[in-house]
Structure formats: structure tokens, C-alpha cells
C-alpha angles and dihedrals in degrees: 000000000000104000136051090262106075145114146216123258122248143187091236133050131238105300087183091080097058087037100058100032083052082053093043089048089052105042079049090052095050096041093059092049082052106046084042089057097051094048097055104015088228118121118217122260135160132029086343095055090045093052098046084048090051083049108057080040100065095031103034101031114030091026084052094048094048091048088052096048094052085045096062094045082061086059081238096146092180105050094038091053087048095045091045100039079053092241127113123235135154135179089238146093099266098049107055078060103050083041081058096048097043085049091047084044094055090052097060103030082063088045084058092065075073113011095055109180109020097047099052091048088058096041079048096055085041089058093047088057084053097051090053094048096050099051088042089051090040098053089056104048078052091060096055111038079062100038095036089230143095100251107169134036140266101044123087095035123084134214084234136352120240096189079065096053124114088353108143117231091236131077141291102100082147102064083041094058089059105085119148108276118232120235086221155057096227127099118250110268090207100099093047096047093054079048096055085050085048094061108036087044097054089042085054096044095050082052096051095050093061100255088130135020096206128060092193091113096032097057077058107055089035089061092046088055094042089050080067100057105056070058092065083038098051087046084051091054095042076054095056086238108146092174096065092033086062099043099041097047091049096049085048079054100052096039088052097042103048086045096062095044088058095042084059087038097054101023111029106030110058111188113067089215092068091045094068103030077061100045092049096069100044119097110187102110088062091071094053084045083063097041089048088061089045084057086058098056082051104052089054086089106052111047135298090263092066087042093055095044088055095044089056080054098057085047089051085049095050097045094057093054097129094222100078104095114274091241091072099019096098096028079060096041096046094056098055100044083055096055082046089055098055091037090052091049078049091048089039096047092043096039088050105051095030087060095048091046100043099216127066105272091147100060111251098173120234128286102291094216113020112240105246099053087046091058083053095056092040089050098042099248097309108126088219124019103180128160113233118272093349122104129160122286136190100241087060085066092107089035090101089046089054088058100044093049091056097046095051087049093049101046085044088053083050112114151132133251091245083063105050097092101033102119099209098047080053109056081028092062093037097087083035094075101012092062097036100034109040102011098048096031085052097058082045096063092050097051086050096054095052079053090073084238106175099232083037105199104337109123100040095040085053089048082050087061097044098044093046090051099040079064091053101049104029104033115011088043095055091053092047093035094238108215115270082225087061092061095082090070087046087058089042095051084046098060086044087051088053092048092042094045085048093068101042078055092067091042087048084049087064096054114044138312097252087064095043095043080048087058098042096058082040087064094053087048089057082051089060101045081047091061093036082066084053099054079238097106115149099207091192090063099040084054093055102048096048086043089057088037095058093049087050090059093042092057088037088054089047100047095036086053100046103040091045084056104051093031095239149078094272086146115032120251093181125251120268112279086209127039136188117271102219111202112261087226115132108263112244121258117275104241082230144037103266119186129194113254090208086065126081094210083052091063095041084049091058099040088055090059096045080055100058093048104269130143119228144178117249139178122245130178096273123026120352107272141201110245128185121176118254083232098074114052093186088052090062086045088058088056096065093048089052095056095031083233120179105256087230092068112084133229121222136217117247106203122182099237148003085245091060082049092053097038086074084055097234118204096240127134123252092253085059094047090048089045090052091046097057101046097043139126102025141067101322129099119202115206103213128179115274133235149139094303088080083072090055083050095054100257087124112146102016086064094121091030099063121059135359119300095270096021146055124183107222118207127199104182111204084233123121099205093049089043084049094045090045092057094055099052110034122242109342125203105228133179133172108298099240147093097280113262094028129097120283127267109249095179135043085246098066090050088055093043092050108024113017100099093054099039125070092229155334128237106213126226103143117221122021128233097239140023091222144053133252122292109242117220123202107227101162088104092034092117081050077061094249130106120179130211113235099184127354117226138159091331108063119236099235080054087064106045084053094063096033079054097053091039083061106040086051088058097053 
């Protein structure tokens, strides 16, 4: 990476390609089919019409969603909302451009509904724009992606930089270096998920208004949409952000589910009147009226525009409770899914540059409550309300999502006798449960499972089963008489249900007594569907339990949200009725002396050993790593024998602190001090040259023995036991704490089960931070203006060029 031109590495290649040719294809696609039109003034039916639709399917659709998700493992936000929102829009000088032709091509594209010729002749002309952009486009991000560097113009360099905005000439590079790390490689889904509202919003609005009397291809592009945005769900969740992962995947619920109502309702059901004798004695929307308040709680805690956001949600909710007459009901929904619309493009627009930037340049408002006076009022007062020996864990991120899922499902089966056999209630209530209760729940359990959750996906994907089958039997059957002589399966499959639901109650006995007393009323429920096989089926009861079940997965929603989000058991969830019974065996002999690093003795223990020329395990802020003190050069020889690591491969120095660094005075420019503090501490290591100032740090001796011959890589881990431990031996040389070729060592555990016998001890810490290791920067051309990326790790190397990009452009 030698001139000013290139790039950093990354683990995946250049999605943009495949992004912008899939948007060329398709404008070239469309613009055939327009210029066609006005030529002949004959619109395309037929096979013609159907070939030209599979195609934009599979390129501008699935090409698109492919580019997006490989967009936002490259932690590239812009470019993953854009692909996945099926859009195209780059920070360069080419894309504003195409953005500007695809929105002038919508337009008239819509004028031509009236328009006809003319219109389709300009959003022709439009789409042919977009095709030479895109190849051209195309053909350099090809380039390269294959020369590594950035070859013709027009990509790399934006119209305006947003990192630049609203930065002040003067000074504090350091404060602004300081931004919140991310515990991930993956872009923010904010911004996709406000665009997904956007969308379905404005499709539902421009129903209500009157604009069109059937919902058949709306129910289409509203699922696509909301396709999307499990998408921005399932990104939350690879963030570990529980907050997002709820919202997002209730909002996906509701979108789905009131689009397909209106697709039975307009399409299916013919007279209006059934459709709102129907509508009156259904109660589902009443469910998403409570977890939109619960998004509220939530959102307390994030900034007013959130909450805002959330409030006009609950207005959206209430105004689609079917039982406001249907005179006003659209007139009431239309408007606020208006008022959503222009408070999601808000949302879009902020959430967007504001991630990119890495600062708030849209404005967003403060934190309505503080946190810490909103966990007072959560937790009654009480300054830790914790439940003994229980404590959040990752792999509890969807478990919010898995209540609300089954409580939308059971208030939307609730219903009276007088209304079994009302037919629109019942194709009304079909997508109801079926959607909530079976396709959500499905994606759930998958989530769940990726979680590492101990029971993985076993009790939603059970209530995917019962849900999906509860449809089929008490709804979907009445409408296609099912045969009398097909009941007895029913019954079979019902006591099957109640076994099967026995056991998930002792699982659920092991985890809290929300979920246990969730499985327990399921079990009565089951009771209930049994009887209904049986034409015994005491409605009374059947109201009641869904009624209470419902309740059970409000305050879950509630407790699982909240909790995920401050990390602790502000609500109680109710400790484990049953708990493991661990053998009382002794526990075998670690192969090496461990030490607690909560404990102060632990880390005096540890830095004992270092002293004495030891080599020990110890946790960073990334993956465990091997440490021996600077002050003892046969101690780092020992390091290369333990992992059996080539002896061309250096070792490099961990310090506490850049002022550590600049106490021993180093000879490095400004640009490189600003660079450094800016990226440290935290999980990237600078290789800077090397010289006599390592002997002012400490290094002494293992001068020789650390780095290459002109160069040393410096880490400063955003850890405070390493910082602490640092601090107490000197510089350590430190490298991954694994045999060398193999997969780094996340938990104390793994580094006694590979390494223990060979090592002198391990400080423990539990679970790291990361899965992966730093990310190495090459700073030796930082003063050419270049640096270069040697390996990626947990910060992403885009991440990095942002902030190297600012550093600089506050030095000019």
C-alpha cells in the first residue's frame, strides 16, 4: 500500500460490482419494456410481461440482496441499506448521480399511470442514464477490486464528506476519537430498518386514501420490504442489539400481518359489510397497541427522536384497532401512517449520515430519561434487582421477539362460539396467527439457535408447529369444511402437542418462571384444542387461557427488553425452579496455576509470575493472549516454543496507556500521535518504526527479541485489567493465545485445554469481548499520507480508513 491510492484488505470482495450491474440490468430491462410502449401504445402482457417480471426478480432483486448483505459484512451502512432497500447509492462521485436518475424515474414512472407516452419516453431516457452509469460504475469497482487500487475516477472521493461535517478547525481530535466502540464487524441496520417503515407506510397510506381499491399488489411489495427488514433485525441481533432486533422484528410482524389482511379483505371478501362484521370481533391489534408502549419504555433510554418515532407507532397501532367504525377507519389509519412515513425518512436520512459520520450531524434530541434514573423507576426504587445466580446472556437478544410472536398469535386465536363459523372472521384471522405465530416464530428459532441458546430452538420451534397447525384445523378447516373423518388425527396430533409441551415445561423449569408459567398455560391451551377435536370445547375456558397468555408474553416482552438492554435484572424474570445439580466430584487439577481478575490478589498473583519470567494467559480486549515481561528475554523465547510459532513471525509490545507511550518521548510525527489517539485504546495495533526510545518504555533487554529489526507493533487493549496489569509489569509482549495456526482462545477454558500444560499460569476473565483478534495497521508511511491494513480483525478496516481520513483532514 505504497501510494495515496490504496485501500485497505478485506475478507470479502467488492459487493458494489454485483450491486450496480444488478441495477444497470434492470434499468435496461425497464427501459426496453418503455420505449416499447410508447412506440406502439401497446403495454406488455403475457409471456413477455412474465419474463421481463422473473427477471428483475432475480437481478434486481436477489443480485441486489446479495450485494447488500455482503455490504454490510463489510461494515459498509450505506451501501448495505441501498443494496437491500433495493436502491443504489454511493458516497462518490457517480452515485449521487444514478440516486438522482432511479428517484426522477419513479416519478415518472408513477406520471405515466396517467401521462402515458411521454412519460415513459422521459423515465426511459432516465433508465438509460442509469444503465451508463452503472457499467461505468461497475467497470471501476472492477478494477479495483483486481488492481487494489482506485484506478479510475470518480470512485473513492466523495461530493462532500460527511466525516468533515460540523468538525470544528481547532483541536480536540482526541475527544473526538473517542467514539463508543462496537462489539462487531457488521454496519448499523438503523438506517434500513426506518427505510423499510418508510416504504410500507407510504404503500398503506396511498391505500387508505383511496388511490387504489385492491391490496393484491400491495401485499406483494409490503412483504418484500418487510423481508428487509428481518434483514435489519437479524444485523441487530449479530450486534448483540436487542433493542433494534425487537423493534425491527415487530414492526416486520405488523407490516406482514395487516397486508395480508387487507389483501383477504379486498380481494377475497366481497361484500364491505363482512368485512367489518368480521373486523369488530377480532382483538389482535390490541396486542401490538401494548408492545408499542413497551417500545416506548424502551426507547427512554436511546434519544426523542426514537421515542418519537415509537409514540407515532403506537398512533399507527391504535388507529388500526378494528373496532373503530369502517367509515373512519382508513381516513384514521392513512393519516398516521402518513405522519410515520415522514418521521421514518427522517429517521432514514438522520440514522444514515449520523452512522457514517460517527457523530450527530442530523439532529437526533437527548435521552429523554438518564439511565440510570430510568432503571430506578423500572426496578421500583431498588438500585440492583437482580435474580440469584442469572444474569443476561447473548444468546437471550431475540427472547423479546419470541414473546411477542406468541402473544400476537394467541389474542388473535381468541374468539367466541358466535364467531366460529363467521367466514370473515375466519380468513380475516388466518394471516393473524399463521404470520405471528409460525413465520416469525420460525425466523426466531433460528435466531435463537445461532445464539448458542442450550435448549437451541426447541420451544418456539414447537409453538411454530402448534400455531401453524391451530390455523389449519380451527380456522382454515371451517372455511374448506374439513371432513368430520379427518378429526381423529387432529386429536392424535393434540395429545402429542400436550407430551411433547410437558417436557418443554421442565426445560422451561431450568431457565425462569415467566417461561415456565408461559408453558404451563400453554398446556391448558393444548387442553382446549384437544377438546375442540373433539367438538367438546369449553369456549369460556379457551378465552381465558389465551387472555392470561397473552398478559404472560406483554410483561415477558417487557422484562426480556429491558433487561437485555441495561445488562441486568432490572424486571424480574423469576429464578429457575430447577437447577443443575453439578457432581460433587473434585474437580481435576488445572494443569496450571489461574487466578481471578476480579481479584486483586489474582492480578498480584500473575504479575509475580511475569516477574519471574513466566509466561501467562491473559485476557485483552479482544481474544486471551500469551504475555511475558520485557524484562525477561528467555521468557519471550519461551513464547515461540509454546505455540510452536515461526521465528519469522514477530511478536509485539502491549503498554497501558499513550501516555506511557509518550512518556518515553518517541520520535513520531504529529499525524502518527493524532492517529494513535484516536484509535487507542481499543482493538488496533500500530506497527511503528523502532529505536532507542523502546529502552525509555521498559522493553530493555527484549529489545532484539520484540518486533521486526526496523519495526515494533504497540498495543494499547481498552481493558482495564490488562491496562492495570500492564502498569504493574512493565511492557509485555503479548501474542494470541493459540497453537499457532489454529483458532483463538475466547475463554479462559480453551487456553487451559490447549496451552496449560506448557504455560506457568492464566489470568481469568470468562468470556472475551471479541472472537477475533485486533486489527494491525501499518503506520510506517503515515506521514506519505497511507497507511495500509495487514490483517482485519474486530475493528473493520473501513472503520479504520474513516478515522485515519478525518485524523488527516484535521491536520491540514
Amino acid at each position: 500500500m505504497a501510494n495515496s491510492n490504496s485501500f485497505p484488505a478485506s475478507f470479502y470482495g467488492e459487493p458494489g460490482v454485483l450491486g450496480m450491474l444488478a441495477n444497470g440490468i434492470s434499468a435496461f430491462l425497464v427501459l426496453l419494456q418503455n420505449f416499447n410502449t410508447a412506440r406502439t401504445g401497446i403495454s406488455p402482457v403475457g409471456v413477455e410481461n412474465i419474463l421481463a417480471g422473473v427477471h428483475l426478480i432475480l437481478i434486481g432483486g436477489i443480485c441486489q440482496l446479495v450485494a447488500g448483505l455482503l455490504s454490510f459484512r463489510k461494515y459498509d451502512h450505506l451501501s448495505g441499506t441501498a443494496f437491500i432497500g433495493y436502491a443504489a447509492l454511493w458516497v462518490n462521485y457517480i452515485m449521487p448521480f444514478v440516486f438522482g436518475a432511479i428517484t426522477l424515474t419513479l416519478i415518472f414512472e408513477a406520471a405515466a399511470l396517467v401521462a402515458n407516452s411521454w412519460a415513459l419516453v422521459v423515465a426511459g431516457i432516465l433508465e438509460l442514464l442509469i444503465l451508463i452509469f452503472a457499467i461505468y460504475g461497475s467497470a471501476a469497482l472492477l478494477v479495483k477490486g483486481l488492481t487494489q487500487r482506485l484506478s479510475l475516477k470518480g470512485f473513492g472521493t466523495p461530493l462532500f464528506n460527511v466525516l468533515l461535517l460540523g468538525t470544528p478547525n481547532s483541536a480536540s481530535a482526541q475527544s473526538i476519537g473517542q467514539e463508543k466502540k462496537k462489539n462487531t464487524k457488521y454496519a448499523e441496520p438503523m438506517a434500513l430498518g426506518s427505510f423499510c417503515d418508510t416504504v410500507s407506510s407510504f404503500i398503506f397510506a396511498f391505500y387508505c386514501f383511496g388511490y387504489v381499491t385492491s391490496f393484491a399488489l400491495g401485499v406483494a411489495w409490503v412483504s418484500i420490504i418487510s423481508a428487509a427488514q428481518l434483514f435489519a433485525t437479524y444485523y441487530a441481533h449479530l450486534r448483540q442489539d436487542c433493542y433494534h432486533t425487537t423493534k425491527f422484528g415487530l414492526h416486520a410482524t405488523y407490516w406482514l400481518i395487516k397486508a395480508w389482511e387487507e389483501f383477504v379483505a379486498s380481494v377475497l371478501i366481497e361484500d364491505a359489510n363482512d368485512v367489518s362484521s368480521g373486523r369488530e370481533a377480532m382483538v389482535g391489534d390490541w396486542f401490538f397497541v401494548a408492545v408499542a408502549l413497551v417500545l416506548c419504555v424502551g426507547s427512554l433510554n436511546t434519544d426523542c427522536l426514537e421515542l418519537s418515532h415509537n409514540m407515532l407507532f403506537l398512533l399507527l397501532t391504535i388507529s388500526s384497532v378494528p373496532q373503530i367504525p369502517l367509515q373512519g377507519y382508513y381516513v384514521f389509519f392513512g393519516v398516521a401512517c402518513s405522519l410515520f412515513t415522514a418521521a421514518s425518512l427522517y429517521g432514514t436520512f438522520s440514522r444514515l449520515i449520523n452512522t457514517i459520520a460517527e457523530k450527530s450531524l442530523i439532529p437526533v434530541g437527548p435521552q429523554p430519561v438518564s439511565t440510570d434514573q430510568l432503571k430506578r423507576i423500572l426496578s421500583c426504587g431498588r438500585s440492583d434487582r437482580r435474580d440469584p445466580g442469572e444474569s443476561p446472556q447473548n444468546d437471550q437478544i431475540a427472547d423479546a421477539l419470541f414473546y411477542i410472536s406468541n402473544g400476537v398469535a394467541a389474542l388473535s386465536a381468541l374468539h367466541a362460539k358466535s364467531t366460529s363459523t363467521n367466514s370473515s372472521f375466519l380468513h380475516l384471522t388466518v394471516p393473524w396467527v399463521l404470520i405471528s405465530g409460525a413465520v416469525i416464530q420460525g425466523y426466531v428459532s433460528q435466531v435463537q439457535v445461532r445464539g448458542g441458546r442450550r435448549f437451541g430452538s426447541v420451544i418456539p420451534f414447537f409453538y411454530v408447529v402448534v400455531w401453524a397447525t391451530w390455523t389449519w384445523f380451527r380456522f382454515s378447516g371451517v372455511l374448506i369444511q374439513l371432513s368430520p373423518m379427518e378429526a381423529p388425527g387432529f386429536t392424535a396430533g393434540a395429545i402429542a402437542f400436550l407430551v411433547i409441551n410437558g417436557f418443554l415445561m421442565l426445560i422451561a423449569s431450568y431457565r425462569n418462571l415467566v417461561l415456565l408459567f408461559l408453558t404451563t398455560i400453554m398446556e391448558v391451551v393444548l387442553v382446549c384444542f384437544l377438546l375442540s377435536t373433539l367438538r367438546q370445547l369449553p369456549y369460556e375456558l379457551e378465552i381465558a387461557m389465551l387472555a392470561i397468555f397473552s398478559i404472560i408474553c406483554i410483561y415477558g416482552a417487557l422484562a426480556s427488553l429491558v433487561n437485555c438492554i441495561f445488562t441486568q435484572r432490572i424486571l424480574p424474570m423469576g429464578q429457575a425452579l430447577l437447577k443443575d445439580q453439578k457432581k460433587q466430584e473434585e474437580k481435576p487439577q488445572s494443569p496450571c496455576p489461574v487466578a481471578e481478575s476480579r481479584l486483586t490478589s489474582g492480578l498480584l498473583k500473575i504479575t509475580k509470575l511475569l516477574d519471574e519470567g513466566g509466561v501467562c494467559g491473559i485476557p485483552t480486549d479482544t481474544v486471551y493472549a500469551l504475555a511475558a515481561s520485557c524484562k525477561n528475554p528467555q521468557a519471550i523465547e519461551k513464547i515461540y516454543n509454546i505455540k510452536d510459532r515461526p521465528a519469522e513471525k514477530p511478536i509485539c509490545i502491549c503498554i497501558s496507556s499513550v501516555e506511557q507511550l509518550s512518556a518515553a518521548k518517541p520520535p513520531f510525527s504529529p499525524l502518527l500521535w493524532e492517529f494513535m489517539r484516536n484509535v487507542y485504546p481499543g482493538g488496533i495495533s500500530c506497527i511503528v518504526s523502532k529505536g532507542d526510545w523502546l529502552y525509555r518504555l521498559g522493553v530493555g533487554a527484549a529489545y532484539d527479541r520484540v518486533g521486526t529489526k526496523d519495526s515494533i507493533m504497540i498495543r494499547v487493549p481498552d481493558h482495564t485489567v490488562t491496562a492495570h496489569l500492564c502498569d504493574l509489569t512493565g511492557p509485555l509482549a503479548i501474542t494470541s493465545a493459540n497453537p499457532s495456526g489454529e483458532p483463538d482462545s475466547t475463554h479462559h477454558s480453551m487456553v487451559l485445554s490447549r496451552l496449560g500444560h506448557k504455560i506457568q499460569g492464566v489470568l481469568c476473565d470468562g468470556d472475551s469481548k471479541e472472537v477475533v483478534a485486533s486489527t494491525v495497521v501499518n503506520c510506517l508511511k503515515i506521514d506519505e499520507g497511507t497507511i495500509g491494513i495487514i490483517r482485519e480483525g474486530c475493528v473493520p478496516a473501513v472503520r479504520v480508513q474513516q478515522i485515519f481520513e478525518r485524523v488527516k483532514s484535521q491536520m491540514l
